[in-house]
C-alpha positions in Angstrom: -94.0 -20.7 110.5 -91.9 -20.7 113.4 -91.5 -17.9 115.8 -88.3 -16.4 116.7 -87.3 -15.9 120.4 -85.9 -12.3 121.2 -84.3 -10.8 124.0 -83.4 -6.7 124.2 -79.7 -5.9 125.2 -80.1 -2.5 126.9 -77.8 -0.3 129.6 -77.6 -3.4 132.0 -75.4 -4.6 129.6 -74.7 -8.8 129.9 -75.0 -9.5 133.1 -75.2 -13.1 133.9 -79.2 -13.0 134.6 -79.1 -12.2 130.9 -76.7 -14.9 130.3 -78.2 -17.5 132.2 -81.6 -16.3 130.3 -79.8 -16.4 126.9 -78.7 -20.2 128.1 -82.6 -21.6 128.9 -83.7 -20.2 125.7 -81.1 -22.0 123.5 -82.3 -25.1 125.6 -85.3 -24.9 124.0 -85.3 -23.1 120.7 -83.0 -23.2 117.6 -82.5 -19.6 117.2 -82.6 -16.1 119.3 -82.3 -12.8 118.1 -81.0 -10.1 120.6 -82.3 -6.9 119.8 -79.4 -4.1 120.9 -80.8 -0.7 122.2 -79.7 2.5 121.8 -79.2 2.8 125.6 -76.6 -0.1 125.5 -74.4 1.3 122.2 -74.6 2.5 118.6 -71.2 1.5 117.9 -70.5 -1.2 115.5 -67.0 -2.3 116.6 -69.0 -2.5 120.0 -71.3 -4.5 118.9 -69.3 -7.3 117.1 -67.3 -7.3 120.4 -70.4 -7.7 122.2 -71.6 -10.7 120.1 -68.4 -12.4 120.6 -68.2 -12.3 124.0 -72.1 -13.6 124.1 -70.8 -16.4 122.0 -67.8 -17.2 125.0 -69.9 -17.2 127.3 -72.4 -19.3 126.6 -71.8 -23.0 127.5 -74.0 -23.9 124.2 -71.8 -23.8 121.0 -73.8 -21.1 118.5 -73.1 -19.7 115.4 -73.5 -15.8 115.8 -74.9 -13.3 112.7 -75.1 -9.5 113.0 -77.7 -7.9 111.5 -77.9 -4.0 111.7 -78.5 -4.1 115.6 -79.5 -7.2 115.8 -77.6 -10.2 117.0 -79.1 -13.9 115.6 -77.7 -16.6 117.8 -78.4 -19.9 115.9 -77.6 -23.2 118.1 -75.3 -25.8 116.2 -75.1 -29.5 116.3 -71.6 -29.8 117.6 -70.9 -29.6 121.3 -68.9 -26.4 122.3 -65.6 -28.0 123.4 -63.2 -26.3 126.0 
């Protein structure tokens, strides 16, 4: 059974600490799961925009899934081209 690595996205919002964090993580594990609080947003359209712009700024390519407040960043094979 492998154990998931999860990070909390609060009112900091992404700063590049959390970034850089988000960066070693991938490094090192297939899959992370950011857990959104309620401090940070309960909008959805916020959130997706949110995900995306995790996705861009990582230098690792990752495929990104939404679940209710919940963002699973899963690593891919490819490398992220620019």
């Amino acid at each position: 059974m492998s154990e998931h690595v999860k990070f909390q996205l609060g009112k900091n919002g992404l700063t590049p600490g959390f970034i850089d964090s988000l960066n070693i993580a991938l490094k090192n594990n297939k899959q992370l799961r950011v857990s959104v609080l309620k401090s940070f947003s309960r909008n959805r359209e916020e959130l997706e925009k949110t995900a995306k712009e995790i996705g861009e700024k990582l230098p690792t390519r990752v495929r990104i899934k939404l679940i209710g407040f919940t963002i699973v960043l899963s690593r891919t094979s490819k490398p992220k081209t620019l």
